[in-house]
C-alpha angles and dihedrals in degrees: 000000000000123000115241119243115269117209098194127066098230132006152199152187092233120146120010131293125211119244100243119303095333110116091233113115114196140186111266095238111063128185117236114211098203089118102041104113084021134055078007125068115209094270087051104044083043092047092051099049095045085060098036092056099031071056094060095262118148113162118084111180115192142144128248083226100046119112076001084284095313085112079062105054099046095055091048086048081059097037094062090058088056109091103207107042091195090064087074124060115209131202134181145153137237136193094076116077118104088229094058102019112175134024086274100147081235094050093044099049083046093054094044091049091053094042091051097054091041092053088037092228134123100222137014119228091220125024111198121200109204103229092194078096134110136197101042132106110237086225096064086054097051092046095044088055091047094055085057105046089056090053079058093234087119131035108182141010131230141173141232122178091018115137119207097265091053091051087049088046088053089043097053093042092045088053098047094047093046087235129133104283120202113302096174135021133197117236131177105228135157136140087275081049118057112119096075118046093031092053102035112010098035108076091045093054097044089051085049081057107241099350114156128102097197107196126181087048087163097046096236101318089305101115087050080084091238106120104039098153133023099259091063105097117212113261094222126024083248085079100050084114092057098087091064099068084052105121143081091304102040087052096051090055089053087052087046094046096038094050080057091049093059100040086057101037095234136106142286085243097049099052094051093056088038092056090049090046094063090045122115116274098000112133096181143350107245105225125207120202143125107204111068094213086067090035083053086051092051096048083054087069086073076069101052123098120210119202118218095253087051083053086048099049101052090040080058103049094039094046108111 
């Protein structure tokens, strides 16, 4: 892999960026909700998104499977106490729950429905259709979404688990059929994780504009330093992935990550978020925790600024 040229000295995730063309700006470090209800009790998940939004954070991303919905229905518990709704932007997927499995236009009205009571909303900011899905026109999708859309339960679409094909496939339907076609995709991205979203997933999400959610920016929890060698045993069960990137490689990325650190005087967490965020096409990094003091410690890496040569360095010792 090559890294791709950079045209400022130094740079930085400060500010918000808009997701594509949409018109919606958020903050460059999201929380991912996949462990709300999970790996996070109702104090915890309560306690995360109060700082994260006292903190000027404003893009939540769930399922509506994970923790079986439980992930849902937290974060609406916590929605209802938040006096202006438009100030968070909420995304979730759909395809998944074993009460509306598929991208049937039954199973995907019933899965809005449900999300949206669960979340106590009456309309999600990003809508994402799994594509890992079978037996289902694409069509039916499109023209279920649309529908929504113009209910106004739904205001953009977006894909996880789409390869490049599929999204050309939904381009070229959306435009035939006149309907909303994918304005955000999630991508799992981090410095152990490069191949895939900078060869396939890259280029889509750069002509969306800025179009890639990356979760797992931490890969799960292995570029904290933390695990460095097969005896350390993950602190969480949200780490549990993080033994599988031990290994020479994965050594050199925590030395690389760790000489930035300390030329910046930051953190090996917070150079990692900081390297995806000046990627092409990445919106925000999609952080998962359960404790808000770390989450507190993530949302600084919109602070950090990498120098060429530190974006150079870690591009070097990550490259396969």
């Amino acid at each position: 892999m090559t890294a791709e040229p950079l045209h400022e000295s130094a740079l930085s995730a400060r500010g918000r960026r808009e997701i594509g063309d949409t018109g919606i700006l958020v903050a460059t470090v999201a929380l991912d909700g996949s462990i709300f209800g999970w790996a996070a009790g109702a104090d915890e998940t309560a306690a995360v998104l109060d700082g994260y939004y006292a903190a000027d954070g404003n893009l939540v991303s769930t399922a509506d499977h994970y923790a079986g919905g439980r992930s849902e229905v937290m974060i609406g518990s916590w929605l209802r106490t938040v006096s202006d709704r438009s100030s968070v932007v909420i995304a979730t997927q759909v395809g998944r729950h074993p009460d509306a499995p598929g991208l049937s236009r039954r199973s995907i009205l019933g899965a809005v429905e449900a999300s949206l009571e669960r979340l106590r909303t009456d309309y999600v900011d990003f809508l994402s259709l799994d594509g890992d899905q079978a037996g289902t026109p694409v069509e039916e999708s499109l023209e279920t979404v649309d529908r929504l859309i113009r209910e106004g339960k739904v205001r953009f679409l977006a894909a996880s688990g789409y390869s490049p094909a599929q999204i050309g496939q939904v381009e070229n339907l959306a435009a035939k059929l006149g309907s909303p076609g994918i304005h955000a995709l999630l991508v799992d991205y981090n410095l152990m994780d490069r191949e895939n979203y900078e060869t396939a997933m890259q280029p889509i999400a750069t002509r969306l504009g800025r179009g890639a959610l990356a979760q797992l920016p931490l890969a799960n929890g292995y570029l904290t330093g933390e695990v460095r060698s097969r005896d350390d045993a993950p602190k969480s069960m949200m780490y549990e992935g993080a033994q599988r990137h031990v290994g020479r490689r994965g050594t050199r990325i925590l030395e690389a990550v760790a000489t930035v650190a300390k030329e910046l005087g930051s953190t090996s967490t917070q150079v990692a978020i900081a390297w995806l965020l000046v990627k092409p096409g990445i919106a925000a990094a999609v952080l998962r925790t359960n404790d808000a003091q770390h989450m507190l410690h993530g949302l600084e890496s919109r602070e950090i600024r990498l120098a060429r040569h530190h974006v150079a360095l870690l591009d070097r010792a990550s490259a396969h």
